[in-house]
N, C-alpha and C positions, 0 to 999 in steps of 0.2 A: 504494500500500500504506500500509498505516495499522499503527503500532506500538506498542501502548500500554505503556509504562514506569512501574513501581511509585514512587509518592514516598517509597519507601526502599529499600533494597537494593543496588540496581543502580549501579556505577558507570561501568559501559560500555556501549553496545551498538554491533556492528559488522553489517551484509549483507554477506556474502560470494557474490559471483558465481564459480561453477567453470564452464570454458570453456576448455580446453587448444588448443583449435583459434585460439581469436582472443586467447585471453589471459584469466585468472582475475585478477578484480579484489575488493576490498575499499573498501566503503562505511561511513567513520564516522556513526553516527548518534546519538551521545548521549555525551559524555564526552570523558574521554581515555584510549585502550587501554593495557592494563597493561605492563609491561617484559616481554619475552619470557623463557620461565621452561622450562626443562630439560623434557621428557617424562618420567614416570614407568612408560610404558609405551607399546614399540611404538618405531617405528612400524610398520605393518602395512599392506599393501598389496595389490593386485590390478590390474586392469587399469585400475579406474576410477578409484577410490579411494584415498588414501593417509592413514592416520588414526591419530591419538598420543593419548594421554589424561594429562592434567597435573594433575590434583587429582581427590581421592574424599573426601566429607565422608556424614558422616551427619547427618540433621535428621530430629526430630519433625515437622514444617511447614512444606507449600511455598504461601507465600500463604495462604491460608485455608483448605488444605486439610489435615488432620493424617493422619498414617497410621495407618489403622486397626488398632483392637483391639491399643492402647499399643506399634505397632511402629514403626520408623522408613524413613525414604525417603533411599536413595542417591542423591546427587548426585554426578554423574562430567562434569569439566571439558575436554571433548576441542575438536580441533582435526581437519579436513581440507583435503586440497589433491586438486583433480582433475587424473588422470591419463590418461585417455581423451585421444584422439586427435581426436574428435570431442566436439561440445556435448553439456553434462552436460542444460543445459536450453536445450528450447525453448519460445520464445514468437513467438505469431502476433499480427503485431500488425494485420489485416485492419479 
């Protein structure tokens, strides 16, 4: 996989693998991860999933993109952890 990261913006990037069955991991890929920071909402969960959201900002402009007709774009900062019994993902590696 291939990750392309903005030459500004960005201070972190993390992959996270969910897999409750062999074990959910995290993959640093860029930086250093931020201090863990309260939920603002949630958490919220099901069978699979379990999911918090920790920041909501609004911006004119994601990357190059602006929102249209002078409106703006939500950005919502969440987090999940798999809770499935079995693999969130597979891959065949044949």
């Amino acid at each position: 996989m291939v990750y392309e990261i903005p030459a500004s913006g960005v201070s972190s990037a993390l992959f996270r693998y969910l897999d409750t069955s062999m074990g959910s991991f995290d993959v640093p890929l860029y930086g250093k991860a931020p201090a863990a920071a309260a939920p603002i909402a949630g958490p919220v969960k099901n069978a699979v999933l379990e999911v918090s959201a920790y920041a909501v900002q609004q911006v004119a402009t994601l990357g190059n993109l602006s929102a249209p007709g002078g409106g703006m774009y939500a950005v919502v900062q969440m987090s999940c952890t798999g809770k499935s019994e079995g693999s969130l993902v597979q891959v065949e590696l044949g």
